[in-house]
Each structure stands twice: as C-alpha cells, then as structure tokens.
N, C-alpha and C positions, 0 to 999 in steps of 0.2 A: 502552593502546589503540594500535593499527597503522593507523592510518584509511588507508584507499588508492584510496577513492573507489568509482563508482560502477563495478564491473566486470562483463562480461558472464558470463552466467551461462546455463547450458543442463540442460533436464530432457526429459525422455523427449518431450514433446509443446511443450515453447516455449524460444526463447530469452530471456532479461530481456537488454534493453541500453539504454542509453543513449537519451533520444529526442533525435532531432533535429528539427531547425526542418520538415521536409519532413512529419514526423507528424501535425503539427496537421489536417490536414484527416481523417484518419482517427481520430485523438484527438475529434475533432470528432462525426464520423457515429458513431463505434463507444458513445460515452459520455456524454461531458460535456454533450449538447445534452438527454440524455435525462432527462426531470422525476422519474423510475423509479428511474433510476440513482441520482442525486443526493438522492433524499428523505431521508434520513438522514446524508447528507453537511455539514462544515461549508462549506463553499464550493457560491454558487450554481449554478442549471443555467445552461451559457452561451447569449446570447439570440443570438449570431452564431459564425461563425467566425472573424472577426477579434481576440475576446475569447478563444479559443484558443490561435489565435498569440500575442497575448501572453504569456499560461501559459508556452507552450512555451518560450519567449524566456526568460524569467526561471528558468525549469529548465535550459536547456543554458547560460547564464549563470551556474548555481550551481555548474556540473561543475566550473569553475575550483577549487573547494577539494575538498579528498582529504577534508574529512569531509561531503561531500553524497552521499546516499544515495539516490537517484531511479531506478527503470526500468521501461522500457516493457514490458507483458507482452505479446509476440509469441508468435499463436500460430504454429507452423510453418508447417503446412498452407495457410494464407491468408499470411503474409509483412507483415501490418501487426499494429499496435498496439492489442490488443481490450479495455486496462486499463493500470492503474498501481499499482506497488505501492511506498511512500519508507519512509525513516525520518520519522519529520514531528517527531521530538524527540529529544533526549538531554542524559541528564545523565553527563557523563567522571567526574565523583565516585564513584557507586557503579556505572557502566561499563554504563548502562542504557541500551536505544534502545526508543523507541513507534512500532510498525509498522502504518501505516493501506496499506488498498487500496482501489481498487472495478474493477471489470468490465464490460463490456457487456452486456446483457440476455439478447442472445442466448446468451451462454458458463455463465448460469448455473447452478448444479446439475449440473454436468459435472467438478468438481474441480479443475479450470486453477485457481483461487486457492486452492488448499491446496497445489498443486503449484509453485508459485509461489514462496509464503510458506515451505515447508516449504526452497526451495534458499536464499531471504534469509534466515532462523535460522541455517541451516547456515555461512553465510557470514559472517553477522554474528560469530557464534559461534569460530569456525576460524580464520579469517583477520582481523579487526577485533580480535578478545577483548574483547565485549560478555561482561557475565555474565547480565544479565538482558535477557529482551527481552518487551516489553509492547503490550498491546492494550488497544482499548476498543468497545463498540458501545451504540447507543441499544438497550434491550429490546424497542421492537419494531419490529427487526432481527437476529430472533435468525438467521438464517440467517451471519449476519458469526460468531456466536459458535460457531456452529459448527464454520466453517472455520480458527478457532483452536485448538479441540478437537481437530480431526483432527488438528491441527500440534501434539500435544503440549502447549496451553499449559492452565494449569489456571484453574477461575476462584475470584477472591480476592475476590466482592463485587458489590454493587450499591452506588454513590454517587448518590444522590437529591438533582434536582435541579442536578446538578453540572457541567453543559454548556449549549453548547448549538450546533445543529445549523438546519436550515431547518425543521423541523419547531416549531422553538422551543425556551426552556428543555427540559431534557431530563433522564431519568437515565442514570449509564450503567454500563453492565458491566463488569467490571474482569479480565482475563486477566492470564496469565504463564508464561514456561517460563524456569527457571534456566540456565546451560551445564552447573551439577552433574547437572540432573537425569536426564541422558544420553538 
C-alpha cells in the first residue's frame, strides 16, 4: 500500500477534492439535511447546520493522515459540493477499501456518482494499490447498486439482516471489483 491521501481528482464533469471548513453550508443545503438523501444511510439527516460543521470539522481533521480517504464531489458547472464519496473502511491485510457515497437529490440519475466512483477505483487501484475495492447498499436501494454496476463492480450476495442503517436493522447487498479484473 502507497497511501497518499486524499488527492484531487478531476472527470469530464466534477472535480473530487478535499472539503473544507467553508463547505459545510453547501454540504448542508445540497444533502445531509435531506430525510431522502439519508434514508438508507448509516448516519443521521442533520437537524441544523451547526451538526454539519462539525462533520466537516472532523473530516478536514482526518486529512492529517495519508491514509484518509474523503472528497467532495464538485460538480463543475455550480462550483460547490453536491455529495461525498470516502473510503469508510479498510483492511491493509488483504489491501481492501469499502467505498460509501451519497449525492444530492437533485444530481440524481444523471451519472455524477458513477462518474465519481469510477475516478476513486481508478485511484484507489493505480496509485494506493488496493486490490479489492468493495460496496454495500440496503436492497431497497437498489439504485446505489447500480451505480456500482456501472463501475464494474460485481455482486457477491445478499447478507440478511447484517446492518444496520436509519431505516433500522437491514440487509445488505454485497458488491466488488478486483484490480485483476481490469
């Protein structure tokens, strides 16, 4: 593993970088307040924007280590923060990272999170040397499993009862794409 942090990253339509402290208020309106957004999420809808700033506070606080994996998904076009896409785990032993996102309402079904996801694989992949990089979504949320589909990843499963999310206990779908699998 080459961990090098969380580096910016640019695709035809957004750049992923870094948030900083000044996002929160668009972190704020664009997603996290949203009950829609977050239903399937493990972490609450936030009830203010102060609950925000914190978030954000504790994310540009993690960039300090090269193996934090956090960015904003900017779209171009607008110039703010319309999602997030992190590593939210890993294990160095078999060189795995689990890739969670979410987006804004408005962005959905427009491919910004496969376009997204598909430059953090690539990244992970190329430059970090993850071999496996992994997903998961509650079932009904299949639109998340989707957007791993399009990114190549395969799925390996339903684990019943195996989470859990706001919605409550949960099952959850189980993705993957190798770095073999080219």
């Amino acid at each position: 593993m080459k961990h090098s942090g969380t580096q910016r990253l640019e695709t035809e339509r957004l750049v992923l970088r870094r948030f900083t402290q000044q996002d929160a208020a668009a972190m704020y309106k664009n997603w996290a307040a949203d009950g829609e957004v977050t239903k399937y999420l493990t972490w609450p809808t936030h009830p203010n924007q102060e609950v925000t700033e914190q978030v954000v506070a504790d994310w540009v606080r993690g960039y300090d280590s090269q193996s934090c994996y956090q960015w904003a998904i900017v779209l171009k076009e607008l110039g703010e923060p319309i999602g997030s896409i992190t590593v939210v785990s890993m294990d160095e032993g078999v060189a795995m990272a689990e890739v969670g996102y979410c987006i804004g309402r408005p962005w959905w079904n427009k491919g910004i999170t496969s376009e997204a996801l598909k430059a953090v694989m690539e990244f992970l992949f190329a430059v970090v040397g993850f071999h496996r990089i992994q997903g998961r979504h509650d079932p009904r949320n299949p639109y998340s499993g989707h957007v791993m589909q399009k990114c190549g990843m395969e799925y390996e499963g339903t684990l019943r009862s195996a989470d859990r999310n706001n919605q409550g206990i949960c099952d959850i779908c189980c993705y993957a794409r190798l770095n073999s699998d080219g």
